[in-house]
N, C-alpha and C positions, 0 to 999 in steps of 0.2 A: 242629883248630887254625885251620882256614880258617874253620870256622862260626864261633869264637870272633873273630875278628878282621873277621870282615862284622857281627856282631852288635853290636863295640863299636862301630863305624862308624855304624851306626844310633842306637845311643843318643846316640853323641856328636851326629850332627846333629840328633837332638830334642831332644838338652839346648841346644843352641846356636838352633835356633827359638825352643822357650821363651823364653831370655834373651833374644832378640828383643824377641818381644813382651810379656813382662814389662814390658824398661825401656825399649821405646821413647813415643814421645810418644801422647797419650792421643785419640781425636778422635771426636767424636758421632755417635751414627748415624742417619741421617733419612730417611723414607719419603714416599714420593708419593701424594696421595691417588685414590685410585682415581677415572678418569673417570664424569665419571654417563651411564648407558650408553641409550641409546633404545629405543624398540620396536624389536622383529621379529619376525619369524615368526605374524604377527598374522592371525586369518582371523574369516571372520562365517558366521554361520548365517545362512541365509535362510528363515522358515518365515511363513505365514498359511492362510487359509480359500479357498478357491474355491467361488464363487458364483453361484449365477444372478441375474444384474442388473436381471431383470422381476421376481421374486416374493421375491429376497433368501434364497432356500433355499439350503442346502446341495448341492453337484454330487458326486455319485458314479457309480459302476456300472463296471465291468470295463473301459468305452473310453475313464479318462480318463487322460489320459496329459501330463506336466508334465515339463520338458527347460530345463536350463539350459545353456545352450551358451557355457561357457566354451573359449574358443582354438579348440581343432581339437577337443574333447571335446565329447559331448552327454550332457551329463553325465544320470539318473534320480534322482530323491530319494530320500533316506536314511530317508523316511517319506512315505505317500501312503497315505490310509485311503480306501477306494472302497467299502467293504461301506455300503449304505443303510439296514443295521439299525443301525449301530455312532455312538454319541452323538457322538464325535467326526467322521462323516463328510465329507470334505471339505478334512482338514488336511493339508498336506503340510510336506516342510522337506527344505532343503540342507543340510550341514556343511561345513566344512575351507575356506572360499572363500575367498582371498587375498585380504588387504587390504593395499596399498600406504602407507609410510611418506610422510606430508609429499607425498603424491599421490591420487589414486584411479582406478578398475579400474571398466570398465564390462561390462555382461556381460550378455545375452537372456537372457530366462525368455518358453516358450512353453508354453501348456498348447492342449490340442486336445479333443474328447468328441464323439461323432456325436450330432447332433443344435442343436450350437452353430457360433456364428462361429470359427472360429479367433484364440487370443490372441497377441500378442506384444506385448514390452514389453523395454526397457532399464532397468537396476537399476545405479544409482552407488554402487561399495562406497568409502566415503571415512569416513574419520577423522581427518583431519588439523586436528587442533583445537589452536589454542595452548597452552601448557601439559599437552597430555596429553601431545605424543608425546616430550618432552624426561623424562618420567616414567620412575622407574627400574622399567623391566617387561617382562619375555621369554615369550612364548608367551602373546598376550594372545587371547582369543575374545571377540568382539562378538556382538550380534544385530538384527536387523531385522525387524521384523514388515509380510508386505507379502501385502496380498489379494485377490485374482484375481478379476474379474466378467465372465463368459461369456454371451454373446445368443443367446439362441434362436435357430435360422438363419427369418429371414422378418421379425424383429421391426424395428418400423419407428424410426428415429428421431425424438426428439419433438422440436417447436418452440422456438425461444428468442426468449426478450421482454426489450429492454431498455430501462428506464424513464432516460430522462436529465432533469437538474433542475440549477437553479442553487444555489448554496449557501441561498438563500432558500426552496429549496421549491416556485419556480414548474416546471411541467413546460417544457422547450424545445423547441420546433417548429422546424421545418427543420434539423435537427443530420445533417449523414452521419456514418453509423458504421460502420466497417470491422470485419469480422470476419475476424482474423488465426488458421488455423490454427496450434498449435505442434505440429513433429512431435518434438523430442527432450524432451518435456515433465521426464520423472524428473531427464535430468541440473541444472535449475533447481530443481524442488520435494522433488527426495531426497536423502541421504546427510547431511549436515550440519545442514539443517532438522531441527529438534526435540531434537538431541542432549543430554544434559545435561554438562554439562561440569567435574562437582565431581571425580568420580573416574574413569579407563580404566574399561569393562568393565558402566559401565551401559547400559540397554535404548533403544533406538533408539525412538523413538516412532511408532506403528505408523500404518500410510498406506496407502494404497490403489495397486496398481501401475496404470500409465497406460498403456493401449495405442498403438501407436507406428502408424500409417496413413500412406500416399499420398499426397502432399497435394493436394488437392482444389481447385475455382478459387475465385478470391479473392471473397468475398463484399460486399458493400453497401449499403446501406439508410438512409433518410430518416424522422427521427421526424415525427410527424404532431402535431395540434394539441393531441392529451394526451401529447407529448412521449414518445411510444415507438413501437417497432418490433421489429419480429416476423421472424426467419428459421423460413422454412420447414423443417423435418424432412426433407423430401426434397433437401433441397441440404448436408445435412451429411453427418458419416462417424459412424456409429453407434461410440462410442467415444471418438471425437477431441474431444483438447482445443483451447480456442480461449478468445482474448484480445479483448475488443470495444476497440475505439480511439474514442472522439468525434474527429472533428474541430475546428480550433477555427472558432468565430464569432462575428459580432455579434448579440446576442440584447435585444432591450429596453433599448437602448441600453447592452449591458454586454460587454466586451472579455474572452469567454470561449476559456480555455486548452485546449490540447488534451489530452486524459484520457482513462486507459486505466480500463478498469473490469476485475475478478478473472475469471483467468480461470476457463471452466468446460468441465468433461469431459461431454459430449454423452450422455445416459443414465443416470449415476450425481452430475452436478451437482447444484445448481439453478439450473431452467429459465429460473426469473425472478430477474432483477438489477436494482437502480437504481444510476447513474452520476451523481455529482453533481459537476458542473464546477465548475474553478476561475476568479478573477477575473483579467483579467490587467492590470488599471488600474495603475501604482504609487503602490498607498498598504494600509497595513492594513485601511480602515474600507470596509467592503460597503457603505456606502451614504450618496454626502457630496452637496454641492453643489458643483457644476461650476462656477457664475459666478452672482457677485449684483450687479444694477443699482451697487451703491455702493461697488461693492471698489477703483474709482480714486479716492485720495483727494481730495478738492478738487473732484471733479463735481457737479453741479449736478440737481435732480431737482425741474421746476417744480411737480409734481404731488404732492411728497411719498411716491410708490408706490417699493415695494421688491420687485425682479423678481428669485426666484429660483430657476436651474436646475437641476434633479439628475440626476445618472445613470441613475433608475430613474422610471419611469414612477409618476405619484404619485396616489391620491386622499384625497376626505376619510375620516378615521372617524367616531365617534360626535358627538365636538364640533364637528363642521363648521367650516364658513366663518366663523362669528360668535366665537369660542372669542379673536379677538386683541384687544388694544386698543393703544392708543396717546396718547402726550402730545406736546405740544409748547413752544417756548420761546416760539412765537407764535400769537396767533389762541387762537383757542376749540372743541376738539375734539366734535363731538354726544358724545351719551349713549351710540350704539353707535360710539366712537371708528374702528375699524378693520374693513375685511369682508375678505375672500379670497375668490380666483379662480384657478381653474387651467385653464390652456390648453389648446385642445383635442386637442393632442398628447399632454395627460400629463405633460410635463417639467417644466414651468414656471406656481411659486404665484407669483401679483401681490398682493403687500399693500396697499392704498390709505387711506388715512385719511379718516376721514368729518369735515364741517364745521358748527358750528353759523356761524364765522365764519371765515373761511379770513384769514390771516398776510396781509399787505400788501405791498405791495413795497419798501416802504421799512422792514422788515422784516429787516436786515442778517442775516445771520449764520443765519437761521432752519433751523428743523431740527425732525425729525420721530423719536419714537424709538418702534419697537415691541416689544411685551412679549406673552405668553400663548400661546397654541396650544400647550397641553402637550396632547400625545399626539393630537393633529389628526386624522397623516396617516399615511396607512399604504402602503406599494409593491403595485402594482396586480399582480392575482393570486397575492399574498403577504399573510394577515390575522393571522399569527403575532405580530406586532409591530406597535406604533404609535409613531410620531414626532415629538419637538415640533422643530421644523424653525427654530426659531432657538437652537437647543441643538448644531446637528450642526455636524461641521466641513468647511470650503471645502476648496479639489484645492492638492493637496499644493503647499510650495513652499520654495524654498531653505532658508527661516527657520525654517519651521513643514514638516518633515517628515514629519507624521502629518495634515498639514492645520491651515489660519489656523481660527480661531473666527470666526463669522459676525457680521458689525457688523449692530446693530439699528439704525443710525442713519441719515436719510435727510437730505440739506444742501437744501433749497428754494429758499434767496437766497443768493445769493453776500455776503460779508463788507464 
C-alpha cells in the first residue's frame, strides 16, 4: 500500500513537470563559439653535422661528445653518429626542446673532441611569428638545422681585408674602421631569420651555429691609398664573429656616412669584404654642382666665363675641353666659340668664350649662352660614367629639392 502510494507520487510529479514544460513558453537555444585556442606544448629538434672547419670533413671517433645544457640539465643527444665508417658520420640531433609561446628560450650547445678547440655556442629557440602562434594547434614540433665547426687545436686564425669605396667605385683612403666583436651573435642571426611563415611546423632554414668567445680588445685600422685594410690573424679569436664599422669622413670632397659592413665569423666567413659608403650631402643626386658663377640673378660676368663647382673632384673624358660652344646676342663668337678648363684642385670647369669680336660696351643687356659638352667629364678616379655637366643639377634648395637645373647663360653688360 505504501509502495502504491510513493509510486503515484512520483508519477504525479512527472506528469506535473511534463505539463510544465509542454505548455510553458518556448525559448532558443544558443551556443558559444568555441575560443581559437593557441599554441603549446611546442618543442624543436635541434639536429646538424659537426665539422672540421679547416678541411670541411666530417668529425667522428669515440671522443666526441655534444651537450646541450638546458637549465640545470646537460642534456646528450638523442642521436650522435661517431662511427668514421658510417655515411652519415658526424650527425647528431636534440628532441623534445621547449619552445616558448609569444617568447623565446635560449640554451648552449657544446660539442668538445680531443684533438679540437672546444665549441660553445648559444641556440635561440623562438617562434613567435605573427599569425602562426594565434593558429589553432596543440603539440606542435619545430626544427632547426644548426652545424657545428670544430678547429684543430693549433690552427691559426686567418686575416681579414676590408675594401671600403664610395658609391662611385672610388677606393677611400684614410677611413678608420673599427672592428666590433659580437659575442651573443645567434641571438641576432637565429631563431626567426629564415623561418617560413605559410604554415606552424615548417623547417627552420638551416645555419651554421656561432661560437660565443671572450671578448677580445677592441680592434682598428686605417685604409690605405687602395682604400683597404687588413686585421691581422693573430689579434682575432679563431671563431668569433665581428662587425667592421667605417667611420664617417670627408673623402674627395664628399660627406661620407658612417657604415657598417656584414658581419663575418673568423674561419668559416669570408675573409674578404667590400664596404661601400654612403653620401651624407642632402640631396638624391651622387654627383651635382655646388655653386656656378651666374646662379645670382642680375650679376654681371665682364668675361662672359661660366665657373662651375662640383662635389666631386672632376676631369676631362674623351671630348675634352673643346666638346662646348657657344652663342651670343652680341659680338661675334670664333669658329672654336667656347674651350674649358679645370682647376687645379679638380672642383672647378671655367667655361670662357672665344672672340672673333668680343660684344662692346655699349652692348646692353649682352649675354653669353653655352651648349655641348655632352659626356665631357667624368669624377676623378671613377671612369664608370661620363657627364655633360650643363645637363646636371645645382645643390639642393627650398624650390628645387632634388636640385635647380644649371643656367647656361652668362649676363656680360648690364641692361
Amino acid at each position: 500500500m505504501l509502495r502504491n502510494k510513493y509510486l503515484s507520487a512520483v508519477l504525479l510529479a512527472a506528469s506535473v513537470s511534463v505539463g510544465i514544460w509542454g505548455c510553458g513558453p518556448v525559448t532558443e537555444k544558443t551556443t558559444t563559439p568555441a575560443p581559437t585556442l593557441t599554441e603549446f606544448n611546442k618543442t624543436m629538434t635541434l639536429q646538424g653535422k659537426i665539422i672540421n672547419a679547416t678541411t670541411g670533413a666530417p668529425i667522428g671517433g669515440a671522443d666526441l661528445k655534444v651537450y646541450l645544457v638546458q637549465g640545470t640539465a646537460n642534456r646528450t643527444p638523442d642521436k650522435l653518429i661517431t662511427d668514421t665508417t658510417d655515411n652519415n658520420v658526424g650527425e647528431y640531433a636534440f628532441s623534445g626542446i621547449p619552445v616558448a609561446v609569444n617568447s623565446s628560450i635560449a640554451y648552449k650547445v657544446v660539442a668538445v673532441n680531443t684533438g679540437y678547440q672546444r665549441f660553445e655556442g648559444e641556440c635561440l629557440f623562438d617562434y613567435a611569428l605573427a599569425g602562426v602562434d594565434t593558429a589553432t594547434v596543440i603539440d606542435t614540433t619545430y626544427n632547426w638545422i644548426g652545424n657545428i665547426y670544430l678547429y684543430p687545436i693549433g690552427t691559426p686564425a686567418g686575416d681579414l681585408t676590408f675594401s671600403v669605396k664610395n658609391l662611385h667605385g672610388t677606393p677611400v683612403s684614410g677611413a678608420t674602421v673599427l672592428l666590433r666583436q659580437n659575442i651573443n651573435t645567434n641571438t641576432s642571426t637565429n631563431g626567426k631569420t629564415g623561418v617560413t611563415t605559410t604554415l606552424p611546423g615548417t623547417l627552420i632554414a638551416s645555419t651554421t651555429l656561432t661560437a660565443t668567445n671572450s671578448l677580445v680588445q677592441s680592434l682598428s685600422g686605417t685604409t690605405g691609398t687602395d682604400g683597404k685594410v687588413t686585421f691581422a690573424g693573430t689579434t682575432l679569436a679563431l671563431g668569433g664573429n665581428y662587425t667592421p664599422i667605417v667611420l664617417p669622413l670627408t673623402f674627395d670632397g664628399q660627406q661620407l656616412a658612417v657604415t657598417a659592413g656584414t658581419a663575418v665569423t673568423v674561419g668559416t666567413g669570408v675573409a674578404a669584404q667590400q664596404i661601400s659608403m654612403t653620401d651624407l650631402e642632402p640631396t638624391a643626386n651622387l654627383f651635382y654642382v655646388v655653386s656656378a658663377s651666374n646662379s645670382i640673378a642680375g650679376s654681371i660676368q665682364s668675361t662672359g666665363a661660366l665657373a662651375l663647382t662640383f662635389n666631386r673632384k672632376i676631369a676631362f673624358d674623351s671630348n675634352g675641353a673643346t666638346s662646348f660652344t657657344a652663342t651670343a646676342t652680341a659680338g661675334t663668337p670664333a669658329a672654336t666659340s667656347a674651350t674649358a678648363a679645370i682647376s687645379t684642385d679638380g672642383y672647378t670647369l671655367t667655361l670662357t668664350p672665344s672672340w672673333t669680336t668680343a660684344p662692346l660696351a655699349t652692348d646692353a643687356g649682352a649675354t653669353v649662352t653655352f651648349a655641348g659638352g655632352a659626356a665631357s667629364i667624368v669624377i676623378q678616379g671613377y671612369t664608370g660614367a661620363s657627364y655633360s655637366p650643363l645637363g646636371l643639377l645645382g645643390f639642393p634648395t627650398t624650390a628645387f629639392p632634388l636640385g635647380a637645373p644649371i643656367s647656361p647663360a652668362v649676363q656680360m653688360i648690364a641692361n
